[in-house]
N, C-alpha and C positions, 0 to 999 in steps of 0.2 A: 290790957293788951299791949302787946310789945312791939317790937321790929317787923316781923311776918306773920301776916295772915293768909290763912288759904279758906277762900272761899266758896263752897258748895251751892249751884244754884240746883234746886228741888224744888219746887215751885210750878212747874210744868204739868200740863195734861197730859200729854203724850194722847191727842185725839190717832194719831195716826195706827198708832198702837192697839187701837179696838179693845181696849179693856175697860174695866169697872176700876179695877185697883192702879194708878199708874207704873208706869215701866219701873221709876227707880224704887218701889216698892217690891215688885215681883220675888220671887225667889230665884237664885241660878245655883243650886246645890244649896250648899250650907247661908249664903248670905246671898242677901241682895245689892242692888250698885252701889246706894248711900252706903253700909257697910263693908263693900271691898275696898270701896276708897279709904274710910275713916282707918280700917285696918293695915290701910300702907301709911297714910298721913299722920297719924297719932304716935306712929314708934319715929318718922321724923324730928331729930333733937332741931334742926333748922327753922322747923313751923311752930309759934309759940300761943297761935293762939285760931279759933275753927270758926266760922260762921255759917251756917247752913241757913239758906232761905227756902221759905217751905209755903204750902198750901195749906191756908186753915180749915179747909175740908178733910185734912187729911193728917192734923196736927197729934191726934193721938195714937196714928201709927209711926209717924218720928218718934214719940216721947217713947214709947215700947222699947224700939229699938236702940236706944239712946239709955237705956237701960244699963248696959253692958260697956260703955263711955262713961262713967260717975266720976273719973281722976282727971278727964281728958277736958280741958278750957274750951267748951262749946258753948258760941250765943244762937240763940234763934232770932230770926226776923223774919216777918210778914210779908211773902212776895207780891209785885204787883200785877198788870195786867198783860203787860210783857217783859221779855227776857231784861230788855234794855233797863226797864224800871225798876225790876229784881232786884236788879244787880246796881243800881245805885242807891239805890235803897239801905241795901250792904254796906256799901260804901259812907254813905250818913249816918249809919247807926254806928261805929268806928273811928269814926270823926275825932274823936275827945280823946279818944286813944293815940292819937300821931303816928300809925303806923310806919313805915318807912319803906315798906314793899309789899306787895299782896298776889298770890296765886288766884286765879279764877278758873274753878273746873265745874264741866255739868255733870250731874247725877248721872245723867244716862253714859257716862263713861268708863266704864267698872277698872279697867284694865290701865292702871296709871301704876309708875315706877318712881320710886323715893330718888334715885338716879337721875332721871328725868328734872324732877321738880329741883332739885339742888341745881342742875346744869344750867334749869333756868334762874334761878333768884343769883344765881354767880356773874352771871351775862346782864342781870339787872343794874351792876356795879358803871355798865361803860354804857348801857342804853334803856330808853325810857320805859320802851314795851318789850316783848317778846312774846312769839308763839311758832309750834313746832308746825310745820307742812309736807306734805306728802305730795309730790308732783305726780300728775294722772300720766297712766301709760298707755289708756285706751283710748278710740276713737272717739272725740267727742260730736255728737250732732244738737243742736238746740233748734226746739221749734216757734215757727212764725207761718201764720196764719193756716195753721194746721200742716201743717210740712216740716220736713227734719232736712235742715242741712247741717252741712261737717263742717266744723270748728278749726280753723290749723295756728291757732293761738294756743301755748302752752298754757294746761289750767292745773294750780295746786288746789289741793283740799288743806282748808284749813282746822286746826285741831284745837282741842285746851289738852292739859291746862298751859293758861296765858297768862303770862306775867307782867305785871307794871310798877312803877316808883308811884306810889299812892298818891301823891298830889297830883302828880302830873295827871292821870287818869280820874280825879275827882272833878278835877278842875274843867276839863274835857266833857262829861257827861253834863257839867251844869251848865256848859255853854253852848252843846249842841241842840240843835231846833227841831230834831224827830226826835220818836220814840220808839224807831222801829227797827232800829240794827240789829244785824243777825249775830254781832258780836261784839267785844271790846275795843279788840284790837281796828274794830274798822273806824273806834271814833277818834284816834290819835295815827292813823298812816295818814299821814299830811306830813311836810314841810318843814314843820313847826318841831317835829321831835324825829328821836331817833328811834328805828325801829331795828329788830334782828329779829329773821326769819329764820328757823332752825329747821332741821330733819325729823320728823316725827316718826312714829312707829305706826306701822301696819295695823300692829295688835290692839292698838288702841280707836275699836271701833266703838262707831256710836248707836247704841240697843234706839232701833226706831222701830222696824217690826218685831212682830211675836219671833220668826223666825233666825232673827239675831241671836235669840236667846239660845239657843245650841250653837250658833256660831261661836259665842263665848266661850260656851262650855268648854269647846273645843281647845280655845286658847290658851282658856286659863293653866291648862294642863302641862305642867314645867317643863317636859324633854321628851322627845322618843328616841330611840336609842335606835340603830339597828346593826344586825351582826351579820359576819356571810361565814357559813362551813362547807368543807370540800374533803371529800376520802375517795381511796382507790385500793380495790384488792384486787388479786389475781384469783382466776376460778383454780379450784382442786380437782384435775379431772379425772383423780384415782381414789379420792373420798366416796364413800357412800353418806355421807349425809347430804340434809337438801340443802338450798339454799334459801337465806333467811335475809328478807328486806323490810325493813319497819316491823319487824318483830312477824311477819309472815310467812310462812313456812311456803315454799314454791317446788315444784319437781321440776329442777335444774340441778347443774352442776353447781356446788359449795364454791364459798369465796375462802380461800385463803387468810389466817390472820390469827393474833395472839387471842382474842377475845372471839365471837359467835362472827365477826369481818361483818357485821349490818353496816352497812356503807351509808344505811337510809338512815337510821337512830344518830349513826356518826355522825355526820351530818350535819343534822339539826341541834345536838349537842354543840359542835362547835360553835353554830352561830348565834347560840344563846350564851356560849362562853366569852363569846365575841363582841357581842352586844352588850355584857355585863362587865365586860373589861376583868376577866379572873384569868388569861390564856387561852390555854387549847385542851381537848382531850387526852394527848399526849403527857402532857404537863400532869394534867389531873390521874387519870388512869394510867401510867407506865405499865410499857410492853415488858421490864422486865422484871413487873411485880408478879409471883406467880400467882397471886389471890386472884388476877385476872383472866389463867388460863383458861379457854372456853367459854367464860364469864356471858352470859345474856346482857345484852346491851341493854337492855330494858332497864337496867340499873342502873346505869350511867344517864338514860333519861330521867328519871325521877329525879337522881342525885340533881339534877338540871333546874329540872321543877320545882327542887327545895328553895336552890339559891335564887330563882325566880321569887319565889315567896319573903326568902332574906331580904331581898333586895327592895320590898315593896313594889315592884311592878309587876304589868301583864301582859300580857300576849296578845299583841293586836293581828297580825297573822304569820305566816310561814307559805313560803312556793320554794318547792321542793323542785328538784329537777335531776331525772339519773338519766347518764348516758352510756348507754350500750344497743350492742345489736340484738341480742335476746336476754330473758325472756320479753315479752309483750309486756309490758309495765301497766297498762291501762287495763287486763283484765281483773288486778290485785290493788288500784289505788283506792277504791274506797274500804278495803279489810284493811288498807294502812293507814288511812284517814279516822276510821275508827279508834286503832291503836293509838295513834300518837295524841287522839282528841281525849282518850280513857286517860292516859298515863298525865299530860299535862294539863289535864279540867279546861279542854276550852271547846271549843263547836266543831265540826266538821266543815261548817260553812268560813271558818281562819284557815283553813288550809288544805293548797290548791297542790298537786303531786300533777307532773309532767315529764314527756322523755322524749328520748331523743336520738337517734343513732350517730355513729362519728364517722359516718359514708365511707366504711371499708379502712380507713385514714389509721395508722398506727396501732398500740399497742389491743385499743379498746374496738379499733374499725375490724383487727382480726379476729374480735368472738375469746380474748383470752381475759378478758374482764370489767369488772364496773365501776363506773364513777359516779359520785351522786355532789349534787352540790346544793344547800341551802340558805334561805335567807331569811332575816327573821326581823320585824319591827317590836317591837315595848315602849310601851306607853309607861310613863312615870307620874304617875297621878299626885 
């Protein structure tokens, strides 16, 4: 073993947790926490070398999973009966090695960044420990003798992973007289060394109930994206065709326009072009291509729906909104909601169609046409 070590404490029951299998064993889609981690910390060229402390109850589902790690410099060790003893345990078995720095993170924290971990071992250069914190924003009450009063002391939450200059922190644990700290970094804030407290992330929560486990879910999900589209045509009030919103034929007067003037297809098209960063409809469909004359908008949705698919993302919902004085828009949004749920595969329950009149007010308050305007989230899995 080299300069850096990053240490995995696995070792835990997670009683709180109510399972049979511990939390960092779970699954959370394709991998569990011991494996999200190893999968950011093993492509680190900075970390040279892994220690994961584990439960011998539970020794042959590490070695499973540790399967798919065969290149990756991993030791095991034997954790003890608390965190504190874990984790120096780690630290002794290492010993011979003279590391020079060491990362400490726990299992139950899936959600860590190679980012992160480098900003700490950089900051280890000018001080002894390090660890990232989140300062609370809510009201705090603690209770005493079964009553809650309010707190008006500023309280962080403390994070891993935490950082230390390995002697300093070895030396520390063999000379503190419990064995019950809730962390590293609280056997070296004293006096005696230097500490830097950083900005932690949000995202970096820590799986203690079952119900965490979706909260992850959630996070781990790279980007959403979202888009806004807006169209406006003028009605035709010497056409004999109807009029056509979300692909629904209406007995109204016709909108105006190079293509079938769906204000509602528009719309939506834009703000999935919008949300995908490729322009506008304009751009895509020109007014003065004539392959477009009369053209069914329907087509330009799908077209939508493809680059949705190129793109690897999905459609987490759309709220539609048209503004005019007639027709009645709510006797036809569920035949639109169908529509636009057929053409882009996603549920009627993603998308919400709403209206609105413009109280008499300009071009659209005098009944001479429609505006619609859309907005659209995408998930990036």
């Amino acid at each position: 073993m080299k300069k850096n070590t990053f240490i995995i404490l696995a070792a835990g029951l997670g009683k709180r947790f109510s399972n049979k299998l511990p939390k960092q064993y779970i699954k959370i889609g394709k991998f569990n926490s011991i494996e999200y981690i190893l999968n950011e910390v093993t492509a680190n060229k900075n970390i040279n070398s892994i220690v994961i402390v584990y439960n011998k109850r539970y020794i042959e589902n590490l070695k499973k999973l540790l399967l798919n790690y065969k290149k990756s410099k991993i030791k095991l060790v034997e954790g003890g009966k608390s965190r504190q003893v874990s984790s120096f345990k780690a630290l002794k078995a290492i010993y011979k090695y003279n590391p020079k720095k060491i990362i400490i993170h726990d299992s139950c924290r899936p959600y860590i960044k190679n980012i992160e971990i480098n900003k700490i071992l950089l900051l280890l250069n000018k001080f002894d420990g390090c660890a990232p914190t989140i300062k609370n924003v809510d009201l705090v009450r603690i209770k005493l003798n079964n009553r809650l009063y309010e707190s008006n002391s500023d309280i962080f939450l403390t994070q891993t992973p935490q950082g230390f200059k390995y002697k300093k922190l070895f030396f520390a644990h063999k000379n503190y007289k419990f064995t019950d700290s809730k962390d590293d970094i609280e056997l070296i804030n004293n006096d005696k060394h230097k500490i830097k407290f950083i900005e932690g992330n949000k995202k970096n929560i820590k799986i203690t109930y079952k119900k965490d486990i979706n909260f992850f879910d959630i996070l781990k999900n790279k980007k959403i994206q979202f888009g806004i589209g807006y169209d406006i045509h003028p009605f035709n009030f010497i056409s004999k065709k109807k009029l056509i919103l979300c692909g629904v034929k209406i007995n109204h007067y016709s909108l105006e326009g190079h293509s079938d003037a769906d204000v509602g297809y528009h719309a939506v098209c834009d703000s999935i072009f919008g949300a995908l960063g490729i322009g506008d409809i304009g751009m895509i469909f020109k007014n003065s291509n004539p392959k477009w004359k009369n053209a069914n908008s329907e087509i330009f949705l799908k077209f939508a729906k493809c680059k949705i698919d190129e793109f690897k993302t999905s459609i987490i919902n759309i709220d539609i909104n048209f503004i005019c004085e007639k027709p009645n828009i709510s006797k036809y949004s569920n035949k639109m909601k169908l529509n636009i749920a057929r053409v882009l595969k996603i549920k009627t329950s993603q998308i919400n169609i709403k209206a609105t009149t413009n109280e008499k007010i300009g071009f659209i308050g005098q009944g001479k046409g429609i505006a619609a305007e859309s907005i659209i989230s995408l998930n990036y899995d």
